[in-house]
C-alpha positions in Angstrom: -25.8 -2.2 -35.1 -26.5 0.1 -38.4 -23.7 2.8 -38.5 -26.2 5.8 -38.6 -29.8 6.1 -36.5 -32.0 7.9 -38.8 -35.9 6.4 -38.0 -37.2 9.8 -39.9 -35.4 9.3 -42.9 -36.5 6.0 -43.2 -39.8 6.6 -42.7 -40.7 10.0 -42.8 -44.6 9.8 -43.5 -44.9 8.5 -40.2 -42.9 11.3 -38.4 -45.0 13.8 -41.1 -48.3 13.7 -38.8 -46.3 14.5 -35.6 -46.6 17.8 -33.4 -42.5 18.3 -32.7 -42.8 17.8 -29.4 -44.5 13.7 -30.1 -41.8 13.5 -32.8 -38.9 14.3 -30.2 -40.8 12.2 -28.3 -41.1 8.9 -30.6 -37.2 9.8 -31.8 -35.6 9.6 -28.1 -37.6 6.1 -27.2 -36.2 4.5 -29.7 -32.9 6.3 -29.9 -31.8 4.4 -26.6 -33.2 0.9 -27.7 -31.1 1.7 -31.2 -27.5 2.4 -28.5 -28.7 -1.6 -26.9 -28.7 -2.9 -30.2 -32.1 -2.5 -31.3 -32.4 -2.5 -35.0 -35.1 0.0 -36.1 -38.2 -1.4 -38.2 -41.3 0.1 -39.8 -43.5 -2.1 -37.8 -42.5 -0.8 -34.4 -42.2 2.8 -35.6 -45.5 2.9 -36.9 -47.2 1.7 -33.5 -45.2 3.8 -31.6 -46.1 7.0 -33.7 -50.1 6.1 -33.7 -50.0 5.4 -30.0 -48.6 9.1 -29.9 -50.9 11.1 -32.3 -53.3 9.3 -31.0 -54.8 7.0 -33.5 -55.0 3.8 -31.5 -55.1 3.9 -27.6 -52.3 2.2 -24.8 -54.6 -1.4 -25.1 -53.9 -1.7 -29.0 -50.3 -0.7 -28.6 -49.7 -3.6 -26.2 -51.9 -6.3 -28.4 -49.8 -5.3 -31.4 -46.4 -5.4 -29.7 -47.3 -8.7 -28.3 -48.6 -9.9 -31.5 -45.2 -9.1 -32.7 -43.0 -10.7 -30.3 -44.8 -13.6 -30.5 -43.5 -13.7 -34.1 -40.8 -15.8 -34.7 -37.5 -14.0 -35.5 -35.3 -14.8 -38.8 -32.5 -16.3 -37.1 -35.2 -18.7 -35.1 -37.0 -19.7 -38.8 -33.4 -20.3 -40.0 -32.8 -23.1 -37.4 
């Protein structure tokens, strides 16, 4: 697990657009993935944050996250 949980840092044009109460929000979700292990990535960040200011609706949300854990994962290509 990375030492330090800092999504806005990383990516901080996508927490830009947010009202503070959506960023809060966006940050706590994945906060308590990041504690099980979860490492943070752009991809998941930025559907989280346009499901939240509202630039794609619940529907596209769930195709994309599907779409991506359909993907195969590094360790899995490594094999």
């Amino acid at each position: 697990m990375a030492a330090e949980f800092d999504i806005e840092g990383r990516w901080p044009e996508l927490f830009a657009v947010l009202r503070e109460a959506d960023r809060i929000v966006v940050v706590d979700a994945f906060a308590s993935s990041w504690h099980e292990g979860w490492i943070p990535n752009r991809e998941d960040v930025e559907n989280l944050t346009d499901l939240v200011r509202g630039a794609i609706d619940k529907a596209e949300y769930d195709r994309r996250a599907q779409e991506a854990a359909a993907r195969p994962v590094a360790a899995d290509i490594a094999r």
